[in-house]
N, CA, C and O of each residue as an XYZ file, in Angstrom:
412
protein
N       1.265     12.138     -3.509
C       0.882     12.662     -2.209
C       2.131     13.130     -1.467
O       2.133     14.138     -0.761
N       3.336     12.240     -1.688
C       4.792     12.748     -1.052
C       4.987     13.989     -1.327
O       5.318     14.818     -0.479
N       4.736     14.321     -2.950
C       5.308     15.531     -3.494
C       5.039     16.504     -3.068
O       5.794     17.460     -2.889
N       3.265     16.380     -2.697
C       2.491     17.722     -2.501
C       2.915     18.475     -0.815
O       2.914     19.662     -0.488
N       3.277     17.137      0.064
C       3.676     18.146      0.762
C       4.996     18.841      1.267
O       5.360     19.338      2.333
N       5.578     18.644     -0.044
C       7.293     19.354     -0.376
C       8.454     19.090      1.104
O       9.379     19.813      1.475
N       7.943     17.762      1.703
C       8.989     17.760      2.356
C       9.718     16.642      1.708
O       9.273     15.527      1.436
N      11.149     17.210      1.461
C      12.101     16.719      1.001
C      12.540     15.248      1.387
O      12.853     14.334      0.624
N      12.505     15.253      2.211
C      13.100     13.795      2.930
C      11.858     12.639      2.787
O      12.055     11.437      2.603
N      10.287     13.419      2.942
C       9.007     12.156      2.453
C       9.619     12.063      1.120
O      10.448     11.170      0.942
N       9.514     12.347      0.779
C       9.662     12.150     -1.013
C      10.454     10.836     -1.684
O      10.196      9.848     -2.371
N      12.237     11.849     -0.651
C      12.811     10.610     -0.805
C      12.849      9.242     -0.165
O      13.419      8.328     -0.760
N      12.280      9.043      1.008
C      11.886      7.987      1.535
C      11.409      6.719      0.103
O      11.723      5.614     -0.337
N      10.192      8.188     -0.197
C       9.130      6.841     -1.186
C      10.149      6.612     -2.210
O      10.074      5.435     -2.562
N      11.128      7.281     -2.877
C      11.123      6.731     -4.109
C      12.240      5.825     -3.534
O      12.156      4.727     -4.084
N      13.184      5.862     -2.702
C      13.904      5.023     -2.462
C      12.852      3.492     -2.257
O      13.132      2.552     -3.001
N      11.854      3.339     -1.396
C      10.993      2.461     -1.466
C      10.713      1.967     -2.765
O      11.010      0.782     -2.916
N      10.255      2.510     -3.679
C       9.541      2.456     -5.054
C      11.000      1.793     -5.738
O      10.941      0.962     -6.644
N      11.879      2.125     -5.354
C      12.978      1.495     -6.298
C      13.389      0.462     -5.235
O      14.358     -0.013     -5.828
N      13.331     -0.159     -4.172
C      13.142     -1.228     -3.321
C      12.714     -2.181     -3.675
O      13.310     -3.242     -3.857
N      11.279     -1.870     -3.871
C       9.903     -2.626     -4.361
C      10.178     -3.202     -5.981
O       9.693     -4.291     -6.291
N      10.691     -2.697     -6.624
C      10.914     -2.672     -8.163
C      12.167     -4.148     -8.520
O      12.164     -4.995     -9.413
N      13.216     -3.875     -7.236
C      14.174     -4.843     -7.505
C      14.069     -5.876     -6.413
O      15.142     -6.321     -6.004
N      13.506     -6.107     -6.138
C      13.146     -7.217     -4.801
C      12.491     -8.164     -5.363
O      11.434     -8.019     -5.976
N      13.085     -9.191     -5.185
C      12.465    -10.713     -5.736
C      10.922    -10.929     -5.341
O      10.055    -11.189     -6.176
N      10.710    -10.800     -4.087
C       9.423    -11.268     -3.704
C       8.296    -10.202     -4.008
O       7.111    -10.499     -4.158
N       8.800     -8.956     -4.077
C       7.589     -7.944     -5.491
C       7.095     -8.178     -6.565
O       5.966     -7.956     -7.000
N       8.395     -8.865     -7.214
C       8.497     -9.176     -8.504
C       7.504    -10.314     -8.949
O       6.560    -10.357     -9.738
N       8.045    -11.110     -8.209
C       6.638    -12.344     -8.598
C       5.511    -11.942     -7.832
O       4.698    -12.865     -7.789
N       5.077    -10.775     -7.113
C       3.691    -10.762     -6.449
C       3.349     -9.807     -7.400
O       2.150     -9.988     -7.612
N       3.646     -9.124     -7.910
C       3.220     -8.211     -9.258
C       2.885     -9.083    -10.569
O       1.973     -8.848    -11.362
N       3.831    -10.159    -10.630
C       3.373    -10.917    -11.964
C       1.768    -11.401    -11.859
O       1.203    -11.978    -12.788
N       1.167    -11.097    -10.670
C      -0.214    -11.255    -10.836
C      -1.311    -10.725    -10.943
O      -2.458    -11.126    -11.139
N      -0.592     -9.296    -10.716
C      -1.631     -8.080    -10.716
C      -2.086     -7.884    -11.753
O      -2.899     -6.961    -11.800
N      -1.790     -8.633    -13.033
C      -2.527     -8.004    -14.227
C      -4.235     -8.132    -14.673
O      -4.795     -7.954    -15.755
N      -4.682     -8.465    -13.515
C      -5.786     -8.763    -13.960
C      -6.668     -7.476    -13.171
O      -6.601     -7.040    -12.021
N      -7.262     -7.209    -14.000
C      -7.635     -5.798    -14.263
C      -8.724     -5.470    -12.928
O      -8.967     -4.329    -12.535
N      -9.269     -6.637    -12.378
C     -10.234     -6.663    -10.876
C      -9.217     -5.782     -9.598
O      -9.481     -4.704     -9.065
N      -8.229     -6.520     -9.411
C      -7.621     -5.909     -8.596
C      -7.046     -4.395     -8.954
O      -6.773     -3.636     -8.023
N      -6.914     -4.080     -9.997
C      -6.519     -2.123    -10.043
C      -7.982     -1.627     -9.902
O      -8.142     -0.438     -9.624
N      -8.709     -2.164    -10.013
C     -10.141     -1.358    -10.148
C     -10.148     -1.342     -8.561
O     -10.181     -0.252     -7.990
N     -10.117     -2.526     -7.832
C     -10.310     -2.207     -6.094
C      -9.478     -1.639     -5.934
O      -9.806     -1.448     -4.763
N      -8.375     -0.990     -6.032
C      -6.932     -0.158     -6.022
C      -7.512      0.835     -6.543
O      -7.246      1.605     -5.620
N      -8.263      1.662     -7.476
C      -8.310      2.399     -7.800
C      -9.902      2.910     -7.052
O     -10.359      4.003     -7.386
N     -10.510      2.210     -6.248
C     -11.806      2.955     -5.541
C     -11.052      3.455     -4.354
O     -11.308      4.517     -3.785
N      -9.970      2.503     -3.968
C      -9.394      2.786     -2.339
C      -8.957      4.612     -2.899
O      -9.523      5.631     -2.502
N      -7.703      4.518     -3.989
C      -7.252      5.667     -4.478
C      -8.385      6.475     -4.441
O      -8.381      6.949     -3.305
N      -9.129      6.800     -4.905
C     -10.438      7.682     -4.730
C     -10.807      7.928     -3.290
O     -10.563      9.010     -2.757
N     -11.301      7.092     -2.756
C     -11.469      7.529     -1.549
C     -10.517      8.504     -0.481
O     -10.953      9.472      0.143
N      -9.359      8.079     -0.450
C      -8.111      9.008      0.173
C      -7.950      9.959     -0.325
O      -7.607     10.891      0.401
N      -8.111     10.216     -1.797
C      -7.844     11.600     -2.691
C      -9.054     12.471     -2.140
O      -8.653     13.539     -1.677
N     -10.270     12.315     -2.076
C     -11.557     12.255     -1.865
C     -11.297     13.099     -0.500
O     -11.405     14.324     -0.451
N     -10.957     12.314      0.549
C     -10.562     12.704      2.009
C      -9.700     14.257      2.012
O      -9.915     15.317      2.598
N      -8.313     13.662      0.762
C      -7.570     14.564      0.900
C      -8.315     16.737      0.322
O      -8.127     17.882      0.733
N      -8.829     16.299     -0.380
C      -9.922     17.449     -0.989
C     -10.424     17.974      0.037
O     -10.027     19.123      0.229
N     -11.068     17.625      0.695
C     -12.068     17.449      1.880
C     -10.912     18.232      3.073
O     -11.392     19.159      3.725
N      -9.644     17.909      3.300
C      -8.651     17.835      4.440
C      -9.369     17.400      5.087
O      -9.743     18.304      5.835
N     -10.032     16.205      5.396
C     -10.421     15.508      6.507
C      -9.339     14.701      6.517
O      -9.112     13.979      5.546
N      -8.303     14.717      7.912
C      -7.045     14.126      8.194
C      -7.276     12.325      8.403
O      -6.683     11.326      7.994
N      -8.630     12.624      9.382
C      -9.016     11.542      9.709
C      -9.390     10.309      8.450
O      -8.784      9.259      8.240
N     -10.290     10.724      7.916
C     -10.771     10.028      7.001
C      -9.692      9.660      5.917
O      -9.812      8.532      5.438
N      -8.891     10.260      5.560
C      -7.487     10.320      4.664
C      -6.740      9.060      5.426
O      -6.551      7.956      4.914
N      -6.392      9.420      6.628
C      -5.260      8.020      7.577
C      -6.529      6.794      7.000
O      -6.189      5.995      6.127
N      -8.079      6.747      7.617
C      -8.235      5.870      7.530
C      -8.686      5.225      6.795
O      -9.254      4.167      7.064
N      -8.534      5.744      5.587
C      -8.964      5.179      4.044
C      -7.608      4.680      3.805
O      -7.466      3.468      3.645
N      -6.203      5.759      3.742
C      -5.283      5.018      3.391
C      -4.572      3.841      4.223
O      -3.488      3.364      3.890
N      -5.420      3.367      5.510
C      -5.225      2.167      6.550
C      -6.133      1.458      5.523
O      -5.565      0.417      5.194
N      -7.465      1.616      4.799
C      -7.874      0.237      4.527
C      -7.240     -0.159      3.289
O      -7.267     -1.372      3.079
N      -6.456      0.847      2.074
C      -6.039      1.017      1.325
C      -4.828     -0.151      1.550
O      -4.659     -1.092      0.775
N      -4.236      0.034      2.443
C      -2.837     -0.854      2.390
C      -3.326     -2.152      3.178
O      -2.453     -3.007      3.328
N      -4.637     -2.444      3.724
C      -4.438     -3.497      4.111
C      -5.828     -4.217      2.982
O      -5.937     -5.442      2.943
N      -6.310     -3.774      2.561
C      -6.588     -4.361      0.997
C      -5.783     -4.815      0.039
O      -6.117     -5.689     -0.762
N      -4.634     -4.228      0.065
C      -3.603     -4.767     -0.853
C      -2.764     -5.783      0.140
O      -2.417     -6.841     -0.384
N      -2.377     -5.556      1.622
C      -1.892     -6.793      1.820
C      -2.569     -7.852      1.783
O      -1.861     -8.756      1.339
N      -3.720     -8.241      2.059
C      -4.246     -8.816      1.857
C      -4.400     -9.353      0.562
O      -4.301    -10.580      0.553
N      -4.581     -8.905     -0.380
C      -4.543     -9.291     -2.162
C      -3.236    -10.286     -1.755
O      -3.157    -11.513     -1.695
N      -2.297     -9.269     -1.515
C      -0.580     -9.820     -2.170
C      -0.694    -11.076     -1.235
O      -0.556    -12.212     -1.691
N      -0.952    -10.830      0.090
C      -0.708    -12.137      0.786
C      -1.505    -13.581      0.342
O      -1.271    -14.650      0.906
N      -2.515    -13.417     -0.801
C      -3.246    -14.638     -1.588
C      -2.370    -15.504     -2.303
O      -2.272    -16.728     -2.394
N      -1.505    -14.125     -2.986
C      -0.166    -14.399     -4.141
C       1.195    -15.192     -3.542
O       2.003    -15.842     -4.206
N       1.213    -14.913     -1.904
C       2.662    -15.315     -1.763
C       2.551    -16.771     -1.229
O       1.656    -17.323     -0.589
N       3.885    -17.268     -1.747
C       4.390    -18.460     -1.359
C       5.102    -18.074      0.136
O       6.075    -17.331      0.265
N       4.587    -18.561      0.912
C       5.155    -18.507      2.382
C       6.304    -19.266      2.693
O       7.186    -18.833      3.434
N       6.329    -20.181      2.257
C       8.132    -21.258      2.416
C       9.134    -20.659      1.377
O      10.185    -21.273      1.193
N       8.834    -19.246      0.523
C      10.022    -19.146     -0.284
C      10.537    -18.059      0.725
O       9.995    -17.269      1.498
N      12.224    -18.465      0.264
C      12.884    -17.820      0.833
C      13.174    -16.324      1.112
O      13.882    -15.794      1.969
N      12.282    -15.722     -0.041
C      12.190    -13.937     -0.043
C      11.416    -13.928      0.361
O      11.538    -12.881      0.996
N       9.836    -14.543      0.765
C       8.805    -14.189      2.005
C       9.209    -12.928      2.742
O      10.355    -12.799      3.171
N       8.449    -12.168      2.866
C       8.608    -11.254      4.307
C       7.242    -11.140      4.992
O       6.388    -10.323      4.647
N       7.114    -11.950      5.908
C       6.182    -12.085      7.053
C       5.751    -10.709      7.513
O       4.677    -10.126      7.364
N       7.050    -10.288      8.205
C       6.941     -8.928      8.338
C       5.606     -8.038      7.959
O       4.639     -7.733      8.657
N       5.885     -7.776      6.758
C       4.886     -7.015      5.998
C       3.624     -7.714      5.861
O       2.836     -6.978      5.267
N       3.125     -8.788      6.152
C       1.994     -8.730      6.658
C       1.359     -9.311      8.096
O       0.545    -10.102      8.572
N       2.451     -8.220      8.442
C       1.800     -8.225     10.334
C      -0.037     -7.179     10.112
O      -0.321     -6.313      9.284
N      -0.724     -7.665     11.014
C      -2.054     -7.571     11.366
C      -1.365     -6.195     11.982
O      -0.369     -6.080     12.697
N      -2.583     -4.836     11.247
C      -2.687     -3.632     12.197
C      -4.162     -3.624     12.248
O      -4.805     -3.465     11.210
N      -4.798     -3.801     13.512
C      -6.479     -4.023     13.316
C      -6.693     -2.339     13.327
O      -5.856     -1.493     13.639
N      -8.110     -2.132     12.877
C      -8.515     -1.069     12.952
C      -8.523     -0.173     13.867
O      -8.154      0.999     13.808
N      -9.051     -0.891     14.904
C      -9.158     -0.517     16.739
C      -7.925     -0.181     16.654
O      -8.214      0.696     17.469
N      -6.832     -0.019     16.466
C      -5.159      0.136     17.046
C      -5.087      1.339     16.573
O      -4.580      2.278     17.186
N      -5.713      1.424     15.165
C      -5.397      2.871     14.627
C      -5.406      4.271     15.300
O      -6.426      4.564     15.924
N      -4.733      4.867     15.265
C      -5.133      6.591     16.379
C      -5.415      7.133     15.002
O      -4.421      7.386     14.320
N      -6.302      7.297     14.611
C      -6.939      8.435     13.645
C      -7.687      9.432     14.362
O      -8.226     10.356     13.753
């Protein structure tokens, strides 16, 4: 989705992220659990739906599929994490309620 809209600097944002995410301790063990094939399948209806939106250019529906999109997965990951380890990041799962959204 970065790519398609050829701005240079989204792009690199994500992959700098993507290579963030890749070497970060507390990814690392929240990924060692994703292998179970339930959770890519709910990952992969959210993906549909936003792609879905994006076809469509409905802007709206796109933000707010990819709002339930990421808070479906925080939610997953936050099942996975150990909260007293020291790579925790709270942070990332601060509450964005729906109502807050400007879509």
């Amino acid at each position: 989705i970065a790519e398609a809209t050829h701005n240079s600097m989204l792009v690199e944002l994500f992959r700098q992220s993507w290579q963030w995410r890749e070497n970060n301790p507390m990814w690392i063990q929240l990924h060692s659990h994703l292998d179970d094939s339930l959770y890519r399948k709910e990952w992969l209806g959210d993906h549909k739906q936003i792609l879905a939106a994006l076809i469509k250019k409905d802007a709206r529906a796109a933000k707010l599929a990819m709002w339930q999109h990421l808070e479906n997965v925080k939610q997953r990951l936050l099942e996975f994490s150990n909260v007293d380890d020291i790579y925790f990041d709270g942070y990332l799962f601060d509450s964005w309620p729906l109502d807050k959204v400007d879509a």
